[in-house]
N, C-alpha and C positions, 0 to 999 in steps of 0.2 A: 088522383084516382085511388080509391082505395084498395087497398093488399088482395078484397076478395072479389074483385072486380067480374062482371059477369060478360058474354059477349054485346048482351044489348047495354049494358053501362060503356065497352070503349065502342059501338058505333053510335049511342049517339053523341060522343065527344065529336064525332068524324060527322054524324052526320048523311051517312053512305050505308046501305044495307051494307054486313059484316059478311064475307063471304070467306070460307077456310080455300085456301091457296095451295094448289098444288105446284111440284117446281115445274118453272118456268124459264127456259131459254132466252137468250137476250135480243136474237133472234126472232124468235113466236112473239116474244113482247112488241118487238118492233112491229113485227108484221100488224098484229092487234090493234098496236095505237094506228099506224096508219089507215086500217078499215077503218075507224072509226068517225063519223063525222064534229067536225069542226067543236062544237058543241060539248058530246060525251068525250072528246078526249081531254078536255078542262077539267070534266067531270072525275074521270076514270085516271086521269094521268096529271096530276096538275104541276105545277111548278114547284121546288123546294120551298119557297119564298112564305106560299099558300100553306102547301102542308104543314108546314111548321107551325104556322098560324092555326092551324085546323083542329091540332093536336098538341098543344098549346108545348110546345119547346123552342130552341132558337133553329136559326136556319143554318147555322154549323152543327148542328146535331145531327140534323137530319142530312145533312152532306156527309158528316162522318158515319153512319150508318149505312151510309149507298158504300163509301169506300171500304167500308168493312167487310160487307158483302151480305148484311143483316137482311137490309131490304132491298128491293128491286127498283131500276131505272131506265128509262131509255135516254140515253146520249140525245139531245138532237141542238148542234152547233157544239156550242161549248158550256151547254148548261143541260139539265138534267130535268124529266119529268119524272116524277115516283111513280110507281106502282099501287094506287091507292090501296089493294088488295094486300101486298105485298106488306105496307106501312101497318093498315089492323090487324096483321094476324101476326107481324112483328110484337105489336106493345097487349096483342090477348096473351100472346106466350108469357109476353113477360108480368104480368099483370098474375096468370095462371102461378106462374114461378113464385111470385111475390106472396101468393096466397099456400103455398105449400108446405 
């Protein structure tokens, strides 16, 4: 991604309309994914495994990220869905930063 990255350059790395993220509770997140049917929560919450993939880094980055506290996750068992919202307004900032 280049330094002057815009927001329609990192979604469409993603793929996902780019929506700016207000903070979010981990709580309301949870609640969120679970309204959601079967389908958009793939969509909207996917697996670290996915994301990583989607936004082309390894899948420890993106776990070191949730642990960090950069981007948003919901716990569900012992593994983690992102916050796909969460994840593009993570690498705009930092794409934004890059460019400044």
């Amino acid at each position: 991604m280049s330094p002057k990255a815009t927001r329609q350059d990192v979604s469409a790395v993603v793929s996902t309309p780019f929506a700016v993220q207000a903070e979010t509770s981990e709580a309301d997140l949870l609640t969120r994914y679970l309204s959601l049917s079967p389908s958009k929560r793939e969509e909207l919450f996917p697996p670290t495994a996915s994301a990583a993939v989607r936004v082309g880094v390894s899948q420890r980055t993106i776990q070191a990220w949730i642990d960090a506290g950069l981007i948003h996750a919901v716990p569900i068992g012992k593994k983690f869905r992102v916050h796909l919202e969460s994840l593009l307004n993570y690498l705009y900032t930092r794409a934004v930063r890059g460019a400044i």
